[in-house]
C-alpha positions as CSV (number, residue, x, y, z in Angstrom):
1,X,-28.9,45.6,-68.1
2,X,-25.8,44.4,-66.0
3,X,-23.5,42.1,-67.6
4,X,-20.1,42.1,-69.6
5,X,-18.8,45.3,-70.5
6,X,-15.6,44.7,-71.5
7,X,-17.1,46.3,-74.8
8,X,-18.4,49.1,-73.6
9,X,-22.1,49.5,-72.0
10,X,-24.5,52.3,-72.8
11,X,-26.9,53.4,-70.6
12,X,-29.8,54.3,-71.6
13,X,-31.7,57.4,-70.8
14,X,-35.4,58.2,-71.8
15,X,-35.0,59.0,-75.7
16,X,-31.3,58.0,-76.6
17,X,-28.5,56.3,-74.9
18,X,-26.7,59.1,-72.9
19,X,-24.0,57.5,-71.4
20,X,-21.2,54.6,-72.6
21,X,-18.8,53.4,-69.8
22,X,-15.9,51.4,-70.8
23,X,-14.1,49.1,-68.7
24,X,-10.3,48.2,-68.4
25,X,-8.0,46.6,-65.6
26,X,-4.1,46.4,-64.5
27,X,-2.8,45.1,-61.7
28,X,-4.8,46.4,-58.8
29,X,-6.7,49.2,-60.4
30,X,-10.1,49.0,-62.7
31,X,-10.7,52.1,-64.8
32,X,-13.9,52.5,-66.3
33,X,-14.1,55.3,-68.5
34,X,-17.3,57.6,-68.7
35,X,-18.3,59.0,-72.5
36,X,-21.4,61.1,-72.7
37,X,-23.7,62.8,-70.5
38,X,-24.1,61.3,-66.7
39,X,-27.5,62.3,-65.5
40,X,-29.8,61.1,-62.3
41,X,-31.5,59.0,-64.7
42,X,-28.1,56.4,-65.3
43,X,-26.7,57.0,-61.8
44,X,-28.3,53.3,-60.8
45,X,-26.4,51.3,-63.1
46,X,-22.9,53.6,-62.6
47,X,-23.6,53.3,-59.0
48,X,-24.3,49.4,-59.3
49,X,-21.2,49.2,-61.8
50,X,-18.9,50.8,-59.4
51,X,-20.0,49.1,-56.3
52,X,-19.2,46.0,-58.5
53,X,-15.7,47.1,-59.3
54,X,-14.4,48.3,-56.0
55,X,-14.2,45.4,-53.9
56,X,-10.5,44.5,-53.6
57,X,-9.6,47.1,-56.3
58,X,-8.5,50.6,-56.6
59,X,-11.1,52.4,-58.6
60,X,-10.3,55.2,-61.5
61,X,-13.2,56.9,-63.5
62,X,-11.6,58.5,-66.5
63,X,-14.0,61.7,-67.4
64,X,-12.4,63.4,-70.2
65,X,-14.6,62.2,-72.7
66,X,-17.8,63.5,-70.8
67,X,-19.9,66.2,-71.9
68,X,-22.6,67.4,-69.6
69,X,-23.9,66.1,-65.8
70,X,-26.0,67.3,-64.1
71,X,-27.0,68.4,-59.9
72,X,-27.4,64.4,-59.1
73,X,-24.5,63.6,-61.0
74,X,-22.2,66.3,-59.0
75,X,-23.4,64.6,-55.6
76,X,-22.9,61.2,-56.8
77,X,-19.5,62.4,-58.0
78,X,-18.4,64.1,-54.7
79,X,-19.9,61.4,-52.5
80,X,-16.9,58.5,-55.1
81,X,-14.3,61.0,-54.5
82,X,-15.0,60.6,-50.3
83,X,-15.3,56.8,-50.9
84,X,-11.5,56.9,-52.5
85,X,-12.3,56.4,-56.4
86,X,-10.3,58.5,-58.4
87,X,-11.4,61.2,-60.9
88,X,-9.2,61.2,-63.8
89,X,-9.3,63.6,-67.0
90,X,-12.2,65.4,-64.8
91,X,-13.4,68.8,-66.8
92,X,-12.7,72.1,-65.0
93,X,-16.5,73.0,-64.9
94,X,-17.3,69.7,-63.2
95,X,-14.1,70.0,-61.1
96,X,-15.2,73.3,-60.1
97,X,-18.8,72.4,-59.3
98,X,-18.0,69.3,-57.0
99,X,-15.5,71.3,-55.0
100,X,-18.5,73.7,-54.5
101,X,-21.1,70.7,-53.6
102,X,-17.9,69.6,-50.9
103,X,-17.9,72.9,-49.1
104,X,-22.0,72.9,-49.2
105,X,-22.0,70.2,-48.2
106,X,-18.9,70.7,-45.0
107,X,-21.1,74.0,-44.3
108,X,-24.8,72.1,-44.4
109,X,-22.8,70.2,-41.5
110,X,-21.1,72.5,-39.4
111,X,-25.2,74.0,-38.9
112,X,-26.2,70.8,-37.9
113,X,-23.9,70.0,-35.2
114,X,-24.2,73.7,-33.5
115,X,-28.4,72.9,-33.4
């Protein structure tokens, strides 16, 4: 499924195609913009996608056109944000909801290192 998507790409889930990601570019940045649902099941191809994008350039997913993700999707999320790519447009719920994965995650941590 990887190739050109300077037409947009949709990645398909197991009945209908969940999730279109758009790509555009200036200057230094690539943006590619997220419209639908991001789920475990597309997270390869995003995550293949963006590793494909971020070499030499500053990274921007645009999420206001997204409508649902789901626990996998919030990890992937937080884990981009850490890795410098910037959420644009990002919905307060999924705001919300990486921001409480982060301090799971900083807590989850913290236990670790006092065992």
């Amino acid at each position: 499924m990887h190739g050109d998507i300077s037409n947009g790409l949709w990645v398909e889930g197991k009945a209908n195609p969940m999730l279109k990601i758009l790509r555009s570019a200036k200057d230094d940045s690539v943006m590619l913009t997220l419209i639908g649902r991001i789920e475990g099941e597309n997270l390869e191809e995003l995550k293949w996608l963006m590793a494909s994008e971020a070499s030499g350039h500053n990274l921007v997913v645009d999420m206001k056109d997204v409508t649902l993700v789901d626990q996998s999707a919030i990890g992937f999320l937080a884990r981009c944000e850490a890795d410098s790519v910037t959420l644009e447009n990002c919905p307060p719920y999924i705001r919300n909801w990486i921001a409480a994965e982060k301090r799971r995650n900083k807590r989850a941590k913290a236990l670790k290192t006092r065992q």
